[in-house]
N, C-alpha and C positions, 0 to 999 in steps of 0.2 A: 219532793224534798225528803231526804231522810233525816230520821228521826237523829239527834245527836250524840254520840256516844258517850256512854254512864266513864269512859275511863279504858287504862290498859293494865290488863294483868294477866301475868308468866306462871306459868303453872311448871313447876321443875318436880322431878324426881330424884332426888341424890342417893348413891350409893349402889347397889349391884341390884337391886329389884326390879326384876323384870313383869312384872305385875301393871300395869298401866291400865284397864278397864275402869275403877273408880275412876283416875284422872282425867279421862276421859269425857266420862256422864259430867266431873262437873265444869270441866272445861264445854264442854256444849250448854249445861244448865245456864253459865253467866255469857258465854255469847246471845242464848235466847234473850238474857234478858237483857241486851244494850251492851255488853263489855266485848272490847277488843281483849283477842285471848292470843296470847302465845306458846305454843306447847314447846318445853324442851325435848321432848322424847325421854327414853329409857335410860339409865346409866350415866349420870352428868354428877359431876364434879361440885362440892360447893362455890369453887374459882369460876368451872364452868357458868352453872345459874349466877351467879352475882355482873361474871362478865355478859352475859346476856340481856340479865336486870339492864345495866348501866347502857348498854348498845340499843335497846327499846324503848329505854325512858320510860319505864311502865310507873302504875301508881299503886299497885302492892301485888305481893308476890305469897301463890299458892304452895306448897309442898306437900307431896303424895308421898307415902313412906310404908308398906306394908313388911317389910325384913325385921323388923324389931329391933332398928338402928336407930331411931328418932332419939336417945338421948345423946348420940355423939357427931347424929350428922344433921340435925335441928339446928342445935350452937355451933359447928362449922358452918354453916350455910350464914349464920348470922354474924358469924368474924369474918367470913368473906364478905358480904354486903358491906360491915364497917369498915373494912377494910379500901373499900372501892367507892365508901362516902357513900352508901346508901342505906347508913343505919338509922334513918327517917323512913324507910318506903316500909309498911305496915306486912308482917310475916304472918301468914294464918298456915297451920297445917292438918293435914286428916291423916288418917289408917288406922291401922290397928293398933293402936296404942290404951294400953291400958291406964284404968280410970287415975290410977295410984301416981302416975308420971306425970302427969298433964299438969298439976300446980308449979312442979319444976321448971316445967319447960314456958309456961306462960310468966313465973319469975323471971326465965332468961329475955323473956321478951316475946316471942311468940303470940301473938295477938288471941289468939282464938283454937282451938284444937275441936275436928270431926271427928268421930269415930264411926264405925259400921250401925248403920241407922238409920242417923241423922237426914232428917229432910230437907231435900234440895235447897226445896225456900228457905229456909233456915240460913243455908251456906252461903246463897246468893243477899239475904239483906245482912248478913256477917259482911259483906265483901262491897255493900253497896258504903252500909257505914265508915268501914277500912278507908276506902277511895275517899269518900267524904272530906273524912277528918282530913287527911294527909292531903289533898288539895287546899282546904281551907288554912290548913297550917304553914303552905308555902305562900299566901296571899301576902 
């Protein structure tokens, strides 16, 4: 019998960064531990990751961002979710984003922000909580 799954979550990359090697490590970190993981790939769309969101029914959504865009493609990714009615499924994001931005962007909503460091475990009980709550919330 296998063990049951912790949950589904989309790991997107918005905007022109071709950079994906973090995304990666933690897109494999939360499959080790029990998550169904879905990678958008490189180069997607906030329209894109929200319609993909909505198509997988996932229960919260990663975003990888190293270009130094996360303050305008952070809240685009998140008025697409709302826009597609899944301004409930819990937004966590990592990169290189500096210390100074991160109170903004978790004001927009943004659940949680990684930066170059951060230990896995960390990421993965950030994402176990995320799933958590937002299951329990739709009970």
């Amino acid at each position: 019998m296998q063990p049951r799954q912790k949950g589904r979550i989309l790991i997107g990359k918005p905007g022109l960064d071709g950079h994906d090697r973090g995304a990666k490590v933690v897109a494999r970190a939360l499959s080790d531990a029990g998550f169904e993981v879905i990678y958008t790939g490189i180069r997607r769309t906030p329209d894109e990751i929200a319609a993909t969101a909505v198509q997988e029914d996932v229960d919260a959504i990663g975003l990888s961002l190293l270009s130094g865009a996360h303050n305008v493609l952070f809240p685009a990714v998140l008025d697409a979710l709302s826009r597609a009615d899944l301004g409930d499924v819990p937004v966590l994001g990592g990169g290189v984003i500096p210390d100074s931005d991160i109170p903004a962007l978790k004001a927009l909503g943004i659940r949680e922000i990684f930066t170059p460091g951060t230990p896995l475990e960390t990421v993965v009980r950030a994402f176990e909580r995320a799933v958590d709550e937002h299951k329990k919330s739709l009970l």
